[in-house]
C-alpha positions as CSV (number, residue, x, y, z in Angstrom):
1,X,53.8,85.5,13.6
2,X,53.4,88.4,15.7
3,X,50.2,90.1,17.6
4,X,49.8,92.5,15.3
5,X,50.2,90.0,12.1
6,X,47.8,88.4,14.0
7,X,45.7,91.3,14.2
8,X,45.8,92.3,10.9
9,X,44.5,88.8,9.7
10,X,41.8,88.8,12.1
11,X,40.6,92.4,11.2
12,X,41.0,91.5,7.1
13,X,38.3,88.3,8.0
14,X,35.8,90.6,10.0
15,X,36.2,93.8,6.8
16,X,35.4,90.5,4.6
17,X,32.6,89.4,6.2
18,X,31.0,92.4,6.6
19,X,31.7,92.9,2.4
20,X,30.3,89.5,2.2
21,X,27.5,90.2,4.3
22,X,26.4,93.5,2.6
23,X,26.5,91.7,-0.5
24,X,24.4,89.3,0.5
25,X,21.7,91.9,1.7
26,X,22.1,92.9,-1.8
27,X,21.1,89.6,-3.3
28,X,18.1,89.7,-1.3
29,X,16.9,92.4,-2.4
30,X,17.1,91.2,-6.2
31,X,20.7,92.2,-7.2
32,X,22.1,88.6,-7.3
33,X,25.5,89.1,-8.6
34,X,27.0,91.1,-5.7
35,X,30.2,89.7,-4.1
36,X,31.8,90.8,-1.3
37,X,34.6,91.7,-3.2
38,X,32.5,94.0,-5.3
39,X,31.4,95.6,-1.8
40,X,35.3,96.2,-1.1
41,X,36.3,97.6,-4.5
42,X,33.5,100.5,-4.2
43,X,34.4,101.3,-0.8
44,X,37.6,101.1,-0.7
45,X,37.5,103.1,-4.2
46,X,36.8,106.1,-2.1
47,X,40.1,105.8,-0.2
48,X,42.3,105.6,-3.2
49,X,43.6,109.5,-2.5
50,X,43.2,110.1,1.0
51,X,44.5,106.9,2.4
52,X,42.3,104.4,4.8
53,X,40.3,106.1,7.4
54,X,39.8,105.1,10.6
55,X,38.0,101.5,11.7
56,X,35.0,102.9,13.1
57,X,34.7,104.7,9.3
58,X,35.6,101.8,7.2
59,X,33.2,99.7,9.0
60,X,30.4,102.7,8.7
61,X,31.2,103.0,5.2
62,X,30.8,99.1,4.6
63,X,27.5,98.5,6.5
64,X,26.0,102.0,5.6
65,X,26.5,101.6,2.0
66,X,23.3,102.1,-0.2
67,X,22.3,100.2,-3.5
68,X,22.1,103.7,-5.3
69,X,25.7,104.0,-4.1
70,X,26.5,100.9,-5.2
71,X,24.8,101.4,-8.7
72,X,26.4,104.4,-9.4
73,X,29.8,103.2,-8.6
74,X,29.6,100.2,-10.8
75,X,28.0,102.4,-13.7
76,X,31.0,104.8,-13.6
77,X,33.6,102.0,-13.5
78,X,31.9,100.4,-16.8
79,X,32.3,103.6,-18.4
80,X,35.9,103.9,-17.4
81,X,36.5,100.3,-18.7
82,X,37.6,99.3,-14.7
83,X,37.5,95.4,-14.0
84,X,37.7,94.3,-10.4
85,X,39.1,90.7,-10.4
């Protein structure tokens, strides 16, 4: 395993703990089935045609993101008959 394997696992652990820890300032707020993983699919949702931005973006995106934001992704993937497993 290389540096930059090494790299790549730590940064995956840091994006999911900060999915995982959005999610969880969701569930304190009253929306108790938010999982990180939900956190990554509406983010990263917004990258599907333009590729991944940078870090300092991805980790804006993640920490910046807004219930409404949230809502309203989850609404529009229900109507398009998306599941995230």
């Amino acid at each position: 395993m290389g540096v930059e394997d090494i790299r790549s696992i730590e940064f995956d652990e840091d994006i999911q703990m900060m999915c995982k820890s959005k999610a969880e300032e969701f569930r304190l707020i009253g929306y108790e089935h938010v999982t990180g993983k939900d956190i990554w699919n509406c983010v990263s949702s917004k990258y599907e045609k333009e590729g991944f931005p940078p870090i300092y973006k991805l980790v804006n995106d993640i920490l910046s993101l807004k219930v409404t934001g949230f809502m309203n992704f989850m609404t529009m993937s229900a109507y398009k008959g998306s599941t995230f497993e």
